[in-house]
C-alpha positions in Angstrom: 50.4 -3.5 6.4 49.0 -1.4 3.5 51.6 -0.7 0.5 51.0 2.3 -1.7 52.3 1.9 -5.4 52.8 4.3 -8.3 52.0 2.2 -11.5 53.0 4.8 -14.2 52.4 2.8 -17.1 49.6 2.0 -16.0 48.2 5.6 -14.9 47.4 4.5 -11.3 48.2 4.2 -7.8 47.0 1.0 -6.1 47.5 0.5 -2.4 47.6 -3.4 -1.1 47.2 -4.7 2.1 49.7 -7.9 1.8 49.2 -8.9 -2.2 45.3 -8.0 -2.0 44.2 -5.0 -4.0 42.3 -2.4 -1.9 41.9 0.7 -3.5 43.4 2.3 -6.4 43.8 6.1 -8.0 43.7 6.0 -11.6 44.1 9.2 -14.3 44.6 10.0 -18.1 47.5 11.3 -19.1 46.5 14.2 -21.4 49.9 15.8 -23.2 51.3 17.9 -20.0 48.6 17.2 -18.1 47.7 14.5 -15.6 43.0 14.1 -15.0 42.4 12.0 -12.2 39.4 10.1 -13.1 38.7 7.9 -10.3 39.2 6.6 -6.7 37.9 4.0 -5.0 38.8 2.0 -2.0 37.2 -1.1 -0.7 34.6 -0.4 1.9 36.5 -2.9 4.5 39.0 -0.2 4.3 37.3 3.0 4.3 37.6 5.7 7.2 41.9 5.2 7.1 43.2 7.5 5.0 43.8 5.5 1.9 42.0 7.3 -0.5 43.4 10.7 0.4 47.2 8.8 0.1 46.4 7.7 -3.1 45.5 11.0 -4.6 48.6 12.2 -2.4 51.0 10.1 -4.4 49.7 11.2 -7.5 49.8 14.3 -7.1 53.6 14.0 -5.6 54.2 12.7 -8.8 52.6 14.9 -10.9 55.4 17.4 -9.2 58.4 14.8 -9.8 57.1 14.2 -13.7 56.3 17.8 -14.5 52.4 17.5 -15.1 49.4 19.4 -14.3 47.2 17.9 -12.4 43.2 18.0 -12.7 40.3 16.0 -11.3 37.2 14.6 -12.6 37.0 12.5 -9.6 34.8 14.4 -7.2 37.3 13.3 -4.5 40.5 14.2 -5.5 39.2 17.6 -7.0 38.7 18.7 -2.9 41.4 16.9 -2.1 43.9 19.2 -4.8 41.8 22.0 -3.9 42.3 21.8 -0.5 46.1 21.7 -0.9 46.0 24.4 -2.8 
């Protein structure tokens, strides 16, 4: 079963299928300001969703902490531009 976590101190989301690392969301916190840099999921795992639940989550959070969210990842830009 995949687990999705929010690692705030580390600027990430990871998801985990059992203990094994499969893909993970990570930004830079910038002041007010939250740039998501990178997403990557392992290719065994590609084609489910994950990496658009990973750049979900942050952006939820982004919401519950108060920041503004940008992307440098070419990924989660269309993803927060397509929920815009």
């Amino acid at each position: 079963m995949i687990k999705i976590k929010f690692l705030k101190n580390q600027n990430k989301v990871v998801a985990y299928d059992d203990e094994i690392e499969i893909g993970a969301c990570e930004f830079k916190e910038l002041g007010d300001t939250w740039n998501i840099i990178h997403t990557v999921v392992d290719s065994k795992y590609q084609g489910q969703g994950i990496a658009k639940t990973l750049v979900t989550c942050i952006i939820k959070n982004s919401e519950k902490y108060n920041k503004k969210l940008i992307a440098e990842c070419s990924y989660a830009k269309k993803i927060i531009d397509f929920l815009e």
